[in-house]
C-alpha positions as CSV (number, residue, x, y, z in Angstrom):
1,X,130.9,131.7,160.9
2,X,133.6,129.5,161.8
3,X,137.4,130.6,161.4
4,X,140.5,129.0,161.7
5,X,143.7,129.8,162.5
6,X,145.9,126.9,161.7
7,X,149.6,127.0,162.0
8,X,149.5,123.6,159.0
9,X,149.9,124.7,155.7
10,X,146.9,125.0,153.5
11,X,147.0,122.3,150.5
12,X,145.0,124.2,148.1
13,X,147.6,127.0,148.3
14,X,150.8,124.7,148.2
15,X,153.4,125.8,145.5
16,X,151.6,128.7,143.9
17,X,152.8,132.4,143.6
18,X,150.5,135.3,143.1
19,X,150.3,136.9,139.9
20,X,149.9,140.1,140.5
21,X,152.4,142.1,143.1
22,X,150.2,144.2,145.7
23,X,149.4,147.5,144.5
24,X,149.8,147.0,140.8
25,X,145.8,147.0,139.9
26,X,143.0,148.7,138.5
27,X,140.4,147.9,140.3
28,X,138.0,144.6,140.6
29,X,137.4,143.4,137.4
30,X,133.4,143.0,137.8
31,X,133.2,146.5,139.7
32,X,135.2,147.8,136.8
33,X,132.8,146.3,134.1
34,X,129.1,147.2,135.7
35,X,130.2,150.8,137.3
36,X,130.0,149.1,140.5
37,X,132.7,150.3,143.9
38,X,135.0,148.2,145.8
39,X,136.5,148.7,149.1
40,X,139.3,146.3,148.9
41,X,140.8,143.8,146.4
42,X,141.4,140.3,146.4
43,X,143.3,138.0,144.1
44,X,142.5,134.4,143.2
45,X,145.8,132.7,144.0
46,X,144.6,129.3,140.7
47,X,144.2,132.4,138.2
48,X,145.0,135.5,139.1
49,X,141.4,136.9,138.8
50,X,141.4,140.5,140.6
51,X,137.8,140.8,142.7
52,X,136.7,142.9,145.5
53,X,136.1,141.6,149.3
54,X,133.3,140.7,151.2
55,X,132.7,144.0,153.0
56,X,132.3,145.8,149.4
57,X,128.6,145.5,147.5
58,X,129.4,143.3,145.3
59,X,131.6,140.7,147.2
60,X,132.9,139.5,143.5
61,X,136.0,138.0,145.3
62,X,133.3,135.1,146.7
63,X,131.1,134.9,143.8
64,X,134.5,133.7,141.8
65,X,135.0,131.1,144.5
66,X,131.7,129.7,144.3
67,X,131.5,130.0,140.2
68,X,135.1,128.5,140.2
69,X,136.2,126.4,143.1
70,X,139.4,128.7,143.0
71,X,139.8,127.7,146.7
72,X,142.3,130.9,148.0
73,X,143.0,134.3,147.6
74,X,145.2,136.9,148.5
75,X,144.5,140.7,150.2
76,X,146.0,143.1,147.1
77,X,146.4,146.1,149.4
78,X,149.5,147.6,150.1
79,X,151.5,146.3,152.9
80,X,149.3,143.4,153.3
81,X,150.2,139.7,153.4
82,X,147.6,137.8,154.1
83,X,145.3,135.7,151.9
84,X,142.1,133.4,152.5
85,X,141.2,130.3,151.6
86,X,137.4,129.6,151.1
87,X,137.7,125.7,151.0
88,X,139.2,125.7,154.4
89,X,137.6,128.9,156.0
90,X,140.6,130.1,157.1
91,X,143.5,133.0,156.7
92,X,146.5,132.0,155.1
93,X,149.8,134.2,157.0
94,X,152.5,135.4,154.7
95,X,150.9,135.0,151.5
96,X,153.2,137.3,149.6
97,X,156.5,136.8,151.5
98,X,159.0,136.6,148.7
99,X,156.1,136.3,146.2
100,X,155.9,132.3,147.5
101,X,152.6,130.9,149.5
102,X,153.3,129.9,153.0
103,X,149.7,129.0,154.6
């Protein structure tokens, strides 16, 4: 897989905010609704959809990218910053720094 680290900022993340603040979740909503376990959350930065990451069985986080387009996300665990954008295949630094996107 190909990953880039770009310092330019990602358009499909320009101007939005995340929804949710880190911490303040349940669960993934797809986990939630078939008994299924997560190991980490993700946010979709277009709608604030709450899914679990790649590393957890049911990798719901990607399965809303590729039902949605919703290009980016954003890590919802505590301390982290960081989101991902699916479009470009890349991290996004500082996702949550004063709740505003900077790719």
């Amino acid at each position: 897989m190909n990953i880039m680290y770009l310092d330019a900022p990602c358009l499909h993340v320009r101007g939005t905010q995340p929804p949710v603040p880190a911490g303040y979740v349940d669960g993934c909503e797809d986990c939630r609704k078939f008994g299924g376990r997560w190991i980490e959350l993700r946010e979709c930065l277009t709608c604030g959809y709450v899914g679990c990451c790649d590393t957890s069985p049911g990798r719901h986080a990607a399965a809303h990218w590729a039902a949605t387009a919703h290009p980016a996300t954003a890590s919802l665990e505590p301390g982290d910053r960081w989101g991902w954008c699916y479009a470009d295949r890349r991290y996004l630094r500082s996702v949550r720094q004063g709740r505003r996107i900077a790719a």
